[in-house]
PyMOL Python script that loads the backbone (N, CA, C, O; Angstrom):
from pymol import cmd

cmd.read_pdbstr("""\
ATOM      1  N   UNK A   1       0.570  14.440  19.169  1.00  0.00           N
ATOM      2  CA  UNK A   1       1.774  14.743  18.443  1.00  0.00           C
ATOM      3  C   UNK A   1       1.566  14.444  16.968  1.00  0.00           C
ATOM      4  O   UNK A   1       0.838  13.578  16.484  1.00  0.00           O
ATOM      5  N   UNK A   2       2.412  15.401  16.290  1.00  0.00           N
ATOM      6  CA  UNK A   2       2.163  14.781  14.825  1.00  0.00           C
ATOM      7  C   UNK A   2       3.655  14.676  14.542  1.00  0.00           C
ATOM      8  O   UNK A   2       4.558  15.113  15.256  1.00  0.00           O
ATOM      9  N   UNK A   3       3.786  13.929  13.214  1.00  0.00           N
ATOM     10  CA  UNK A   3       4.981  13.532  12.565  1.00  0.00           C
ATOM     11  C   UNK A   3       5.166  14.318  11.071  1.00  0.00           C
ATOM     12  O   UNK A   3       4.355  14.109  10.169  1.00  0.00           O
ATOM     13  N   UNK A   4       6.137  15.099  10.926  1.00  0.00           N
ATOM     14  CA  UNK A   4       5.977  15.475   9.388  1.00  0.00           C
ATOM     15  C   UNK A   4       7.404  14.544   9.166  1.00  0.00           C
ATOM     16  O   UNK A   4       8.279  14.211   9.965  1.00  0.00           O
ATOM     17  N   UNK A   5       7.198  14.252   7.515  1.00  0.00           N
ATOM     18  CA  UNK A   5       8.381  13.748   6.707  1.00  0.00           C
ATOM     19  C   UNK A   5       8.537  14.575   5.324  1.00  0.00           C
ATOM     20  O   UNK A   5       7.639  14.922   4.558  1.00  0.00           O
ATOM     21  N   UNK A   6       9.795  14.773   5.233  1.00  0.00           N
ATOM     22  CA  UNK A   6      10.275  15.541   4.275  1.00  0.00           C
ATOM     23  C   UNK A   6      10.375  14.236   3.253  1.00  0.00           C
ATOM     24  O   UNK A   6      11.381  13.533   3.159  1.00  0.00           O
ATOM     25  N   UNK A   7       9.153  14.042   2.507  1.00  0.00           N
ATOM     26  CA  UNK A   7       9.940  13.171   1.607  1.00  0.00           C
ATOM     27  C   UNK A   7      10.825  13.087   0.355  1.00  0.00           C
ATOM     28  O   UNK A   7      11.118  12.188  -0.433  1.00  0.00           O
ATOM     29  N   UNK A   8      11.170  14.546   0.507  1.00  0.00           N
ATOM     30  CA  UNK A   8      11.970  14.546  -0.594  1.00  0.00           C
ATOM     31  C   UNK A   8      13.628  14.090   0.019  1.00  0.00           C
ATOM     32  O   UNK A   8      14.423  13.316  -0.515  1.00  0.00           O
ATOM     33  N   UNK A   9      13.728  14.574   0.818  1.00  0.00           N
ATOM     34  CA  UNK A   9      15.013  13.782   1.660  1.00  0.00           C
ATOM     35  C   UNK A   9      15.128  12.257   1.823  1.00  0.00           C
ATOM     36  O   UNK A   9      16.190  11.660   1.653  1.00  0.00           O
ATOM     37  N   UNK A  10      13.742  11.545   2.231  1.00  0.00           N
ATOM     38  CA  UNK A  10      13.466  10.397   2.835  1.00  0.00           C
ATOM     39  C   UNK A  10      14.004   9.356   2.196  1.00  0.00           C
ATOM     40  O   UNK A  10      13.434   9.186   1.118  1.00  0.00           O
ATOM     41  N   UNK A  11      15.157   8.317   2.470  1.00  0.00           N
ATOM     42  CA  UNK A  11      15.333   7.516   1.397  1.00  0.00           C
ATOM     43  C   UNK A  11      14.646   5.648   1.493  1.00  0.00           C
ATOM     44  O   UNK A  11      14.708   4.615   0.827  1.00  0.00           O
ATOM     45  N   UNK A  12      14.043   6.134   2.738  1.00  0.00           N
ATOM     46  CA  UNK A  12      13.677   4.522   3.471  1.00  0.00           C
ATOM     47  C   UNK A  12      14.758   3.859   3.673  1.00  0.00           C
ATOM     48  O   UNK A  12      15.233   3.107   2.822  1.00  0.00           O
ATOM     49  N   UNK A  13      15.290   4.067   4.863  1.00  0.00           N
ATOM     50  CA  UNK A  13      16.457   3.385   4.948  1.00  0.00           C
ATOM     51  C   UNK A  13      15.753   2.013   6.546  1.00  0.00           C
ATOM     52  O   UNK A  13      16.146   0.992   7.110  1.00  0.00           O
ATOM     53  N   UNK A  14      14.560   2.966   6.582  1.00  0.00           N
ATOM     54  CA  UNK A  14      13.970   1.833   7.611  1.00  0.00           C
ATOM     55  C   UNK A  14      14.631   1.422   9.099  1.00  0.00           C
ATOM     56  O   UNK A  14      14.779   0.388   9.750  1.00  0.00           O
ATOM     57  N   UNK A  15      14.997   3.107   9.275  1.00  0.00           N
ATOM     58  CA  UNK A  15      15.809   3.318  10.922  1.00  0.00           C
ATOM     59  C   UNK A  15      14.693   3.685  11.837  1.00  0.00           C
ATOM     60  O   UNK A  15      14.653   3.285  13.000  1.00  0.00           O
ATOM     61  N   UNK A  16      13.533   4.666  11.147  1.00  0.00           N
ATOM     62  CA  UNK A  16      12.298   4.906  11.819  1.00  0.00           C
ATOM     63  C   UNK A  16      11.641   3.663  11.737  1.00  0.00           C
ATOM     64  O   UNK A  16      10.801   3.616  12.636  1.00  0.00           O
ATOM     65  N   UNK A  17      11.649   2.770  11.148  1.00  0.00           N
ATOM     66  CA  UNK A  17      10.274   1.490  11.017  1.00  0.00           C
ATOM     67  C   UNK A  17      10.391   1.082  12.577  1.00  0.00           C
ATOM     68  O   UNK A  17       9.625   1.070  13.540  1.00  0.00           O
ATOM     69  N   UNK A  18      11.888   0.718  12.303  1.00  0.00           N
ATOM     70  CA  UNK A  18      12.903  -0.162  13.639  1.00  0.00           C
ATOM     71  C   UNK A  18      12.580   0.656  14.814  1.00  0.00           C
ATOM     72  O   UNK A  18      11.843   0.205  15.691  1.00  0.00           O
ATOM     73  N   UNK A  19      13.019   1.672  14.875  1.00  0.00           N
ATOM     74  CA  UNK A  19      12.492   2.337  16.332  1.00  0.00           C
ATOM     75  C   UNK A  19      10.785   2.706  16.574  1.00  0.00           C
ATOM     76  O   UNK A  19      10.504   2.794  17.769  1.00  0.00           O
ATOM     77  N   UNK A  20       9.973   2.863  15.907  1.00  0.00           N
ATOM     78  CA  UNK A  20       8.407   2.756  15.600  1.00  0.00           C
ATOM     79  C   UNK A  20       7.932   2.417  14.856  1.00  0.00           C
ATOM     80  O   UNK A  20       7.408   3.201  14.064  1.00  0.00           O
ATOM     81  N   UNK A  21       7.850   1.082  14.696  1.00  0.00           N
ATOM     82  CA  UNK A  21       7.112   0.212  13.881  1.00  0.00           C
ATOM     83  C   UNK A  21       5.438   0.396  14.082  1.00  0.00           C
ATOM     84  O   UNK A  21       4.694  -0.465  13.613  1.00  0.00           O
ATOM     85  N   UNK A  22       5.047   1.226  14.594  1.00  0.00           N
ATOM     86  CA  UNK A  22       3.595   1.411  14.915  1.00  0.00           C
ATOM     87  C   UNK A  22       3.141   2.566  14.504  1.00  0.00           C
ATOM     88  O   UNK A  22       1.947   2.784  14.298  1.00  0.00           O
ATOM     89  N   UNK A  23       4.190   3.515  14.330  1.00  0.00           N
ATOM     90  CA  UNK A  23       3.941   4.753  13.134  1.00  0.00           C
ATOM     91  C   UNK A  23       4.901   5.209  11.907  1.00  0.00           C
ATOM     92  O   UNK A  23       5.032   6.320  11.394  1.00  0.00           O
ATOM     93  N   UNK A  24       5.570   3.889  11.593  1.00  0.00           N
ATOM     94  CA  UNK A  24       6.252   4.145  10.157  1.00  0.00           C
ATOM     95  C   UNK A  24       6.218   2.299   9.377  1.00  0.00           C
ATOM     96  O   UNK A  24       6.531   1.227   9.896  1.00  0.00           O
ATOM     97  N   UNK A  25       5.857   2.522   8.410  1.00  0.00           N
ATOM     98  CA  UNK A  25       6.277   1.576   7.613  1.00  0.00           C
ATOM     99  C   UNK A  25       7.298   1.534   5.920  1.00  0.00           C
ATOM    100  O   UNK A  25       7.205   2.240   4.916  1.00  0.00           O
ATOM    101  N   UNK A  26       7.977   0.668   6.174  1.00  0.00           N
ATOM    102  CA  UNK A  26       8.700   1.354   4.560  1.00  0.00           C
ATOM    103  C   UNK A  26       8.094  -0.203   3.936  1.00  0.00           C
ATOM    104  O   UNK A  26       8.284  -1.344   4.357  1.00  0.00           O
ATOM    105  N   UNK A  27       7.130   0.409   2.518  1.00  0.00           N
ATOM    106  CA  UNK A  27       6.967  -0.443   1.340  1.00  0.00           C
ATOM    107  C   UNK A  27       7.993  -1.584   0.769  1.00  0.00           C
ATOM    108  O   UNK A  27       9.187  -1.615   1.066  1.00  0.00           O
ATOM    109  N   UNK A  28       7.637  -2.091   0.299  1.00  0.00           N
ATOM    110  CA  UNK A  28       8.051  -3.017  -0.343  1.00  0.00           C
ATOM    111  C   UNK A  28       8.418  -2.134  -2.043  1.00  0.00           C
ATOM    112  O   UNK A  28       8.796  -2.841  -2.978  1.00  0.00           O
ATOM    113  N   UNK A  29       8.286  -0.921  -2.202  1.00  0.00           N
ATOM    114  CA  UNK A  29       8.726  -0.220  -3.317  1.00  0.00           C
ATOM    115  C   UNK A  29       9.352   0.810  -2.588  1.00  0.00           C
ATOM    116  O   UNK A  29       9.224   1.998  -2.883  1.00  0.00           O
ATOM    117  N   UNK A  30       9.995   0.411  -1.687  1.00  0.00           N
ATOM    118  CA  UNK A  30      11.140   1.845  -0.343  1.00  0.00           C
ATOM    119  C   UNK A  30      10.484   3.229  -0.794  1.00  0.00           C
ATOM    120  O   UNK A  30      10.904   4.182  -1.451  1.00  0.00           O
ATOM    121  N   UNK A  31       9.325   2.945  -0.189  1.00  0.00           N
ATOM    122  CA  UNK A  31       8.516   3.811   0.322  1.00  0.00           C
ATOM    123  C   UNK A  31       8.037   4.357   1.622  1.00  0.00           C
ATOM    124  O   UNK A  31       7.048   3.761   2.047  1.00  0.00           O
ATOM    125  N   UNK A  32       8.435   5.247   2.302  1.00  0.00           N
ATOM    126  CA  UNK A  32       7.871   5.351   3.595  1.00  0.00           C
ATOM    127  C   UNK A  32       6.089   5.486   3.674  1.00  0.00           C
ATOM    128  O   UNK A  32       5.408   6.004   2.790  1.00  0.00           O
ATOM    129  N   UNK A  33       5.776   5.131   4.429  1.00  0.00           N
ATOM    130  CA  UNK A  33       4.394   5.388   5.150  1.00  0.00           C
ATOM    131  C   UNK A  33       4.115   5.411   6.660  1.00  0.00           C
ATOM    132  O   UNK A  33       4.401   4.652   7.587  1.00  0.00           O
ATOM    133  N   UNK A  34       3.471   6.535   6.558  1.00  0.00           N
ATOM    134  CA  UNK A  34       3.055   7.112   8.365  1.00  0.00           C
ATOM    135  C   UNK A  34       2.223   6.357   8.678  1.00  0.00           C
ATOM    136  O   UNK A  34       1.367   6.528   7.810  1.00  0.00           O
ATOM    137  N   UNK A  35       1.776   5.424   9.509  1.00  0.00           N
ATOM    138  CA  UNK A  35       0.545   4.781   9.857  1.00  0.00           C
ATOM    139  C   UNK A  35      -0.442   5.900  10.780  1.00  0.00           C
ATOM    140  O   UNK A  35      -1.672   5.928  10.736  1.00  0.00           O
ATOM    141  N   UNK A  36       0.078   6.432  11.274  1.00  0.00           N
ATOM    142  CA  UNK A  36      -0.770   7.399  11.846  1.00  0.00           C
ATOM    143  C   UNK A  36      -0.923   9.014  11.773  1.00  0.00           C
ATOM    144  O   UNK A  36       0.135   9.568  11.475  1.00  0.00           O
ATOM    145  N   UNK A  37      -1.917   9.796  11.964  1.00  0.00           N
ATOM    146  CA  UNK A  37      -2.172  11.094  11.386  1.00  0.00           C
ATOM    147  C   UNK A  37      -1.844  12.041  13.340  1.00  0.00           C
ATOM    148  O   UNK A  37      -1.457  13.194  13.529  1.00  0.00           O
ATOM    149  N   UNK A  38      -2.096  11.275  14.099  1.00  0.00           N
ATOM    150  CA  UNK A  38      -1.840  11.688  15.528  1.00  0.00           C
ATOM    151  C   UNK A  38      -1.581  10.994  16.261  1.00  0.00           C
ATOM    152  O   UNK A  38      -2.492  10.292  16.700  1.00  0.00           O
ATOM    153  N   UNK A  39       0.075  10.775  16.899  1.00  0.00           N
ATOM    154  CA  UNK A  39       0.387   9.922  17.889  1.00  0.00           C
ATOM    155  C   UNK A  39       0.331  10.176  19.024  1.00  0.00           C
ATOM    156  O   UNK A  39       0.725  11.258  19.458  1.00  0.00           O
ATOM    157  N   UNK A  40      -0.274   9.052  19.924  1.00  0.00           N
ATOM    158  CA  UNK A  40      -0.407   9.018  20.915  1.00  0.00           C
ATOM    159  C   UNK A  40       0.907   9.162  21.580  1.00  0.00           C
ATOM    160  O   UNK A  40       1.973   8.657  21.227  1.00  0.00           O
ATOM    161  N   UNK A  41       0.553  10.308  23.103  1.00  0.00           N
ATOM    162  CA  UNK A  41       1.998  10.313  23.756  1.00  0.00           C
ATOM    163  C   UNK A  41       2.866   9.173  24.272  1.00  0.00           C
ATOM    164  O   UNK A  41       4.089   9.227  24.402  1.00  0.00           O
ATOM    165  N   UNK A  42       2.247   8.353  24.493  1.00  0.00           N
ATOM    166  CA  UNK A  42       2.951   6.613  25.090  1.00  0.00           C
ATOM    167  C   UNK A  42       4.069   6.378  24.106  1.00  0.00           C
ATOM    168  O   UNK A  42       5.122   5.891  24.518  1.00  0.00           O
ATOM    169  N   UNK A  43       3.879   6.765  22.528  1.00  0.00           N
ATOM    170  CA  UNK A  43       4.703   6.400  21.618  1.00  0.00           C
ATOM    171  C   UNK A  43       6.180   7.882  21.619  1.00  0.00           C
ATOM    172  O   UNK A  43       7.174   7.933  20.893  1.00  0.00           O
ATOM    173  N   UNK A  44       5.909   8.491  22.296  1.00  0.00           N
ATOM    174  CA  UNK A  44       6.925  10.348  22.801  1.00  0.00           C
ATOM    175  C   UNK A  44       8.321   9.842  21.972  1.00  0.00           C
ATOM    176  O   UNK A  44       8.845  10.278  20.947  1.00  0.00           O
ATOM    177  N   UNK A  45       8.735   8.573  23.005  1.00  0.00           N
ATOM    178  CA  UNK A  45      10.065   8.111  23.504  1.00  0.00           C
ATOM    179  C   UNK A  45      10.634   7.603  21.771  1.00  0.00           C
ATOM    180  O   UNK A  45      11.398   8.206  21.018  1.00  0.00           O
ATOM    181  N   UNK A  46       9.765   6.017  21.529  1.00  0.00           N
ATOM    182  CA  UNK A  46      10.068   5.843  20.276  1.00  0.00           C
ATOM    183  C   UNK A  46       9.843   6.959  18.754  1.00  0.00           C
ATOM    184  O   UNK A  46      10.196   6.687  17.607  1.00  0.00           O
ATOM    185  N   UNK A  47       9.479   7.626  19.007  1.00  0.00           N
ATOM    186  CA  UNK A  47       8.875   8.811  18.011  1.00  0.00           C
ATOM    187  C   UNK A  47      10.260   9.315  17.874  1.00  0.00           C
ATOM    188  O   UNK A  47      11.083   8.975  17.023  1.00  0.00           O
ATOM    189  N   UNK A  48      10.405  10.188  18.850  1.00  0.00           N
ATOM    190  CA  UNK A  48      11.913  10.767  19.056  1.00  0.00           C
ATOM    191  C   UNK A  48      13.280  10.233  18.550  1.00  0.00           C
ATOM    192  O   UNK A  48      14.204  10.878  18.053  1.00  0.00           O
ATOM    193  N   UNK A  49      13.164   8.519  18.863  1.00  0.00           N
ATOM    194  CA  UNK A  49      14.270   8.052  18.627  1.00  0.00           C
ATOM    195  C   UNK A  49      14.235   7.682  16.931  1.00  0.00           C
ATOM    196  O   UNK A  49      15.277   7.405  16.336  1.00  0.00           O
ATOM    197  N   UNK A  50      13.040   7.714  16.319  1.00  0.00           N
ATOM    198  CA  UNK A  50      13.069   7.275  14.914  1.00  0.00           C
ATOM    199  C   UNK A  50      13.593   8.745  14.211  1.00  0.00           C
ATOM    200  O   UNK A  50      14.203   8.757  13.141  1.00  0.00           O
ATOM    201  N   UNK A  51      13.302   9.818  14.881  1.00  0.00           N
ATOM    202  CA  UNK A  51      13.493  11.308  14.218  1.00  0.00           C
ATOM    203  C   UNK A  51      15.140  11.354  14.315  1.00  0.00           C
ATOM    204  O   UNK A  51      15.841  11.522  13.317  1.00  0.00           O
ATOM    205  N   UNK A  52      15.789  11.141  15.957  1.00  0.00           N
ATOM    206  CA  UNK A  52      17.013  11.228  16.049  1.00  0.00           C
ATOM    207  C   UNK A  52      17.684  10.099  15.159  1.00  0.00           C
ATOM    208  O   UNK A  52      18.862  10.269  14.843  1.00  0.00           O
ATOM    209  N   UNK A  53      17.100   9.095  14.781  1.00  0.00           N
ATOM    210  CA  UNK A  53      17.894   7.859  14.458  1.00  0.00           C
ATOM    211  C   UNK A  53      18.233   8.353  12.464  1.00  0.00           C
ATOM    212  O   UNK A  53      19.249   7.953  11.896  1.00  0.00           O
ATOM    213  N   UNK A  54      17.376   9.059  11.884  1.00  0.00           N
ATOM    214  CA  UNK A  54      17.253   9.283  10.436  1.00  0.00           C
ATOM    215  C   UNK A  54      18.392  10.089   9.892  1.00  0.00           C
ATOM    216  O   UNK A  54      18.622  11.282  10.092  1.00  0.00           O
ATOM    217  N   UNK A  55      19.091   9.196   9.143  1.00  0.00           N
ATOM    218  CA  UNK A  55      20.283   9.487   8.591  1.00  0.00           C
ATOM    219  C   UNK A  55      20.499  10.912   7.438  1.00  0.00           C
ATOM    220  O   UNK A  55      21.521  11.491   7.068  1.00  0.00           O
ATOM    221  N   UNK A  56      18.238  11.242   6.926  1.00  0.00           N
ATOM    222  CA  UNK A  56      19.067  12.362   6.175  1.00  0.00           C
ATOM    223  C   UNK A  56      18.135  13.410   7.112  1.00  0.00           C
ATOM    224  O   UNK A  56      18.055  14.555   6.667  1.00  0.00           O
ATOM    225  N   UNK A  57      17.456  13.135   8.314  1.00  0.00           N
ATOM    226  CA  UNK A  57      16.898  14.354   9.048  1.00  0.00           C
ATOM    227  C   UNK A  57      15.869  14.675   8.539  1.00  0.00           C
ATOM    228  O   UNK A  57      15.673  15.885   8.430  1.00  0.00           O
ATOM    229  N   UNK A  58      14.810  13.710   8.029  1.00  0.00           N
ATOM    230  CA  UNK A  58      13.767  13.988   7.336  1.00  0.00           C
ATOM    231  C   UNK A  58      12.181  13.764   7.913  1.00  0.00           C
ATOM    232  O   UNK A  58      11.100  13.839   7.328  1.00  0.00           O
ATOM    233  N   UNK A  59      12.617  13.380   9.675  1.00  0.00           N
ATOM    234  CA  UNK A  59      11.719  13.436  10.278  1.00  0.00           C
ATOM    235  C   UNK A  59      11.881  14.439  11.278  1.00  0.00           C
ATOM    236  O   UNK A  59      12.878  14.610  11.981  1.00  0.00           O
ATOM    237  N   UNK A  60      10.254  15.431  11.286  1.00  0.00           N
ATOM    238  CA  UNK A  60      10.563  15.837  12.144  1.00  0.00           C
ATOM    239  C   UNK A  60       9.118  15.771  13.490  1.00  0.00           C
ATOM    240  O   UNK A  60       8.001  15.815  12.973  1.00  0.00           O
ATOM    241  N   UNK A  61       9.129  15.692  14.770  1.00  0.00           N
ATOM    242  CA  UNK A  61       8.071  15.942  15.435  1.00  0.00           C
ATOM    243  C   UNK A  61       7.404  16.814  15.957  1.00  0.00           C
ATOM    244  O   UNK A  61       7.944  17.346  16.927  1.00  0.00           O
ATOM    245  N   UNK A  62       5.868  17.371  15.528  1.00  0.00           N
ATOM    246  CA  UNK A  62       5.475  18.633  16.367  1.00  0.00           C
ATOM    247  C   UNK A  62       4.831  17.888  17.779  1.00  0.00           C
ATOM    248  O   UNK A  62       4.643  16.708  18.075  1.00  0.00           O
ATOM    249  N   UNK A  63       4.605  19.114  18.457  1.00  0.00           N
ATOM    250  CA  UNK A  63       3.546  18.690  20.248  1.00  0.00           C
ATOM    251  C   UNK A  63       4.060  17.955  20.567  1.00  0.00           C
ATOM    252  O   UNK A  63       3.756  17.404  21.625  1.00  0.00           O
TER     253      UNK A  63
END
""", "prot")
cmd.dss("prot")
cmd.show_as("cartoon", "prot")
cmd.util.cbc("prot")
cmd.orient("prot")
């Protein structure tokens, strides 16, 4: 699976960190960062819920 982020939407509000902390991190300058380039399916469930959880819809998931 991959993850795209619109970062022009993205404001780091750190709703994705909270639901996948293993493929999002927000900076210490509220910055998002993807930790990963291909997630493993085990992570499906939390992936989903960081995309559904984003207040401006700036995640989205392919595969």
């Amino acid at each position: 699976m991959k993850v795209i982020v619109d970062y022009d939407l993205c404001e780091a509000n750190a709703l994705c960190m909270e639901a996948c902390p293993k493929v999002f991190r927000v900076e210490d300058d509220d910055t998002l960062t993807v930790l990963m380039d291909e997630v493993p399916e085990d992570l499906r469930t939390n992936l989903q819920e960081a995309e559904r959880l984003c207040p401006r819809q700036a995640i989205r998931v392919e595969g």
